[in-house]
Every structure is written in C-alpha cells, then in structure tokens.
C-alpha positions in Angstrom: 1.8 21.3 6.9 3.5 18.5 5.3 6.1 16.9 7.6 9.7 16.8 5.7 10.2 13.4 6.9 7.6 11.7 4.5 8.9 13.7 1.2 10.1 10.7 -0.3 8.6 10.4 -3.3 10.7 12.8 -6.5 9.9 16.5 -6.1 6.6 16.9 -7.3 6.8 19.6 -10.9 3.2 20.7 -11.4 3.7 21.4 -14.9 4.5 17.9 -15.5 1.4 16.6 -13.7 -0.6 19.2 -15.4 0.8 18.0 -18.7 0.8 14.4 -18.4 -2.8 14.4 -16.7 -4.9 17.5 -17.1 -5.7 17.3 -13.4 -9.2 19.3 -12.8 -9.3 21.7 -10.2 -11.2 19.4 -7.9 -8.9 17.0 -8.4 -6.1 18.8 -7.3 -7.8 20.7 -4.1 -8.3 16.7 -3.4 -5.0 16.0 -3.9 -3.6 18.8 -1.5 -6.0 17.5 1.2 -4.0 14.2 1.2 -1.2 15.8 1.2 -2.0 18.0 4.5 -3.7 14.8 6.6 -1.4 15.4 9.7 0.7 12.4 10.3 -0.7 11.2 14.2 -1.2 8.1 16.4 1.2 6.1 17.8 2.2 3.8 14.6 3.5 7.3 13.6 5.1 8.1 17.1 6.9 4.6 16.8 8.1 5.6 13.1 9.3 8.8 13.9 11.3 6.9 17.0 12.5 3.6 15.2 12.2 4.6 11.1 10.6 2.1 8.6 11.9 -1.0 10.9 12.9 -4.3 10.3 9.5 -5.6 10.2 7.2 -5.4 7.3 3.5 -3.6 8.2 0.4 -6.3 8.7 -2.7 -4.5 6.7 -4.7 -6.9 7.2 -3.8 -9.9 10.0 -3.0 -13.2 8.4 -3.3 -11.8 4.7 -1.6 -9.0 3.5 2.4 -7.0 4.3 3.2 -3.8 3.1 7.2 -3.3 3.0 10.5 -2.8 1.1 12.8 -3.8 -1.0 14.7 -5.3 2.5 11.8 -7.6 3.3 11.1 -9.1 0.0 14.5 -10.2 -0.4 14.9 -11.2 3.6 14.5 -15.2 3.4 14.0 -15.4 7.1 11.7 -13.0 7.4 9.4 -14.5 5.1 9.8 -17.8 6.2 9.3 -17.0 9.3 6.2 -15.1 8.8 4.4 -17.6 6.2 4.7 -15.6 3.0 3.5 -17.2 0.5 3.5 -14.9 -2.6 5.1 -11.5 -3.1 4.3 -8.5 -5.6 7.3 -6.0 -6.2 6.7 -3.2 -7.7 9.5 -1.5 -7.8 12.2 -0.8 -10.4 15.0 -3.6 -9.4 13.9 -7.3 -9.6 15.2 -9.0 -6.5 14.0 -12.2 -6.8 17.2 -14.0 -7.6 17.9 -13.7 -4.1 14.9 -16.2 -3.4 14.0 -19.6 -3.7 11.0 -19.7 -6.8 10.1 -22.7 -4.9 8.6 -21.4 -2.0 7.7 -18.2 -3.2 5.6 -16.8 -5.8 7.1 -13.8 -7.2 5.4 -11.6 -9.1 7.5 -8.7 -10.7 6.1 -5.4 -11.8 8.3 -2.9 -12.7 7.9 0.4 -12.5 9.3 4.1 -11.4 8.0 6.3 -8.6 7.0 9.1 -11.6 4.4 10.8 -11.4 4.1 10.2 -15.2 4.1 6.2 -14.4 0.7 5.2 -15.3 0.0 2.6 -12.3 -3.8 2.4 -12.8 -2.9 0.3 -15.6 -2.2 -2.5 -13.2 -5.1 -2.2 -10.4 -7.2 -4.7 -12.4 -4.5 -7.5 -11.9 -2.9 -6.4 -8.3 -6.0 -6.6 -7.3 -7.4 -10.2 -9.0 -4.0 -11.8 -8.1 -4.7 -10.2 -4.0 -7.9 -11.6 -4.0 -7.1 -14.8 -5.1 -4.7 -14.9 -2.6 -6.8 -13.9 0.1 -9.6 -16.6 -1.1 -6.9 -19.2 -0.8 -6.2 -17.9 2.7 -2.4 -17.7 1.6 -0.4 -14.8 2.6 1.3 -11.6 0.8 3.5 -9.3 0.8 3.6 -6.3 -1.7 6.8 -3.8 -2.0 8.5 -1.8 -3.8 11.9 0.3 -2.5 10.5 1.7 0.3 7.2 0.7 0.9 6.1 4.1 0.5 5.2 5.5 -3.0 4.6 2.2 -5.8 3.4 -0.6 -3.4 1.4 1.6 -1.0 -1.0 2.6 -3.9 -1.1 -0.6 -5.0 -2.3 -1.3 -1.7 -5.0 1.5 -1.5 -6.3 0.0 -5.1 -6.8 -3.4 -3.5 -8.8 -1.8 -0.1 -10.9 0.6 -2.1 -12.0 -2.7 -5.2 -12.5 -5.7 -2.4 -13.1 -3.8 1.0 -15.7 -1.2 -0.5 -13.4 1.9 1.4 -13.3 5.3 -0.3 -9.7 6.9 -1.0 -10.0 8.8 2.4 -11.2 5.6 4.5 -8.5 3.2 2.9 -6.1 6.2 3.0 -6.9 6.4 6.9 -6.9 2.9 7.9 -3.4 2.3 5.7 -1.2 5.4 7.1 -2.7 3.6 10.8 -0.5 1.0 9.6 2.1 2.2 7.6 2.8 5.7 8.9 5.3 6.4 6.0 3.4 5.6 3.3 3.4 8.8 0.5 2.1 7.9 -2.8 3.2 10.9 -5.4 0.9 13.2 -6.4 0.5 11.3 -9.9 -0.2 7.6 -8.2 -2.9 9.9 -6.1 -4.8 11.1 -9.0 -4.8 8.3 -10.6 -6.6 6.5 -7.4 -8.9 9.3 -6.9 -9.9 9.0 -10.8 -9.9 4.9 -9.8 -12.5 5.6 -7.0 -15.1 7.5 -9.1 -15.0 4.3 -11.3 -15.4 2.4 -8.4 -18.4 5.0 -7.0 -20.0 4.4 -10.4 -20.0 0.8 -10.9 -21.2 1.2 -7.4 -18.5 -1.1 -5.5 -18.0 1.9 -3.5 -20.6 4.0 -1.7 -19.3 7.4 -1.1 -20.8 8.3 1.9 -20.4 7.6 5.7 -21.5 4.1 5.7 -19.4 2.8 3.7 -17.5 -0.2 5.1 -14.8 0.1 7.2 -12.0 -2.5 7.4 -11.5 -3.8 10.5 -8.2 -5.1 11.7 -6.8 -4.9 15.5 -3.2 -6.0 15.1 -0.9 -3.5 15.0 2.3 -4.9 15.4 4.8 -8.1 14.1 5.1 -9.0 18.0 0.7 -8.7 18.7 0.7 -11.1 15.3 2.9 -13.6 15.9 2.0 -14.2 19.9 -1.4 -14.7 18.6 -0.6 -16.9 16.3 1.2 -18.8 19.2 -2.2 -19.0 20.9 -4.1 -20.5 18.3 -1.6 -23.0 18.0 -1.8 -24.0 21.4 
C-alpha cells in the first residue's frame, strides 16, 4: 500500500506513460513492485518524526549527499561539510547564491515528468561522480526535494560503478533517504538502464551481486568520526 506521505512526485496518468514509453507488461508489474516496497527501518521512523531535515542524506561516507534545493544553496552547510562539487537537477538554477570559487556547480535542468527523458544524462552524472569519487572530493546531488530527479540520478550512479541491481541500489538508497520517490517514468527508464547494464555485464542479476556497504547513517555519526580521525 503506498503511504500518502511519499506521493510527491505529479500524479502519475498511465496513458501518458503508456504513450510516451510503450512500457511492456513486465515493465510495469516491475514498476508496481517499487511502488509497493513498504517504507520501514528507523531512517524512515526518523522521517516520519522530523520530515526531510535540515541535513542532507550521506550515501556513501565521505563521497556522496543526496538533498534539496535548501542544501545546495545553504553556504554553511556545505562549508561545513567539505562539499566540493554539486549536481542540481532540478528546474531552478540556484547557484547565484554560491560562491563559483569554492564550488563546482553543475546545472542540469529538468522537470519531475514522467515524459522527462533522464536516461539521457546517466552517461555523464555518472562520469562526472566517478571522477569525483577517484579524486576523493565530495558531492552533493539535488534537485527540489531530493526525492524524484536527483534520487534517480543517484540510483544510475549505484547501479554503473557499485555493480547493484535496481532493487539492491533501490534498498540500500531508501535506507538512507527514506523519502526518496522517483516517478514512474524516471523508474522505467532505470529499469530499461539496468538491462543495459545486465547486458554489457557490469551488473550481475542475481544474488551475489555486490552490495554497497556503508555504516553511517546520520550527519552527527559522520562528522564525530571525522573528529576522530583528526585526532
């Protein structure tokens, strides 16, 4: 049953999806699965308490955010918590309110539509998140809400460089980011990404398949052990 609370994303009109993407059948039973994973844990127990937060969500420590619009425009925030580069994908560019100094801002705009075609920027999310991640520099990828645009931008980069199906790096993100709700187009358009990805065989579709694993779960866990290293 899909909780009310994560129908952010536009109303989904199935003739529009059906239009714009000839979903199969398969496809679609696929799609209704994501759409019925119940919402559990206690990242989601502290969401449902607290909301989105003031704190963008660590995916994976020392490397990667996943927030809003808020965050990538929150100087402190990102000063304090070594951002380096930001991605926004959403449809307003913020980054006047930044310093191009100390930040490198990548803007790609788009709508949360399920007739947005999204896959056509995977190939250079995920080069530019790589490189970022080689350079051991830090990110942080948005879009309005951190829920829709940036979270399947997200999903992209854990299925290309961290070998996870859709369901693994669908698990391991809403862990993290309770909220997150791609729309039913951004869905397909990962699962179709996936069988690329099972074809060129950088993802193994079965139970082996590498997990990503990352024990930090909060701002406050991240930055005390950062504090211990420095020590």
């Amino acid at each position: 049953m899909i909780n009310p609370i994560f129908t952010c994303s536009p109303a989904v009109d199935d003739q529009t999806l059906s239009s714009t993407w000839l979903p199969t059948d398969e496809e679609l039973r696929r799609i209704k699965e994501f759409q019925e994973i119940e919402r559990k844990g206690d990242a989601y127990q502290q969401y449902l308490r607290f909301g989105s937060g003031e704190e963008p969500s660590i995916v994976l420590d020392n490397f990667l955010f996943l927030g809003n619009r808020v965050h990538g425009s929150n100087l402190n925030l990102l000063e304090r918590l070594q951002i380096k580069h930001i991605i926004n994908a959403g449809e307003i560019d913020i980054s006047e309110k930044l310093p191009h100094d100390r930040f490198d801002i990548i803007y790609i705009t788009m709508d949360d539509d399920i007739r947005t075609n999204i896959k056509q920027y995977f190939d250079r999310t995920n080069e530019l998140l790589h490189n970022y991640h080689m350079k051991n520099e830090r990110c942080l990828v948005h879009c309005a809400a951190g829920i829709s645009r940036s979270a399947t931008i997200v999903l992209a980069y854990l299925m290309k460089y961290h070998h996870n199906t859709l369901k693994d790096a669908f698990d391991y993100l809403l862990e993290k980011r309770p909220q997150i709700y791609p729309n039913d187009g951004f869905m397909l358009q990962l699962l179709r990404y996936e069988n690329e990805l099972i074809k060129s065989r950088e993802i193994v579709s079965t139970e082996e398949t590498t997990k990503v694993n990352n024990p930090i779960q909060t701002i406050q866990e991240f930055e005390k052990k950062q504090e211990n290293q420095n020590q």
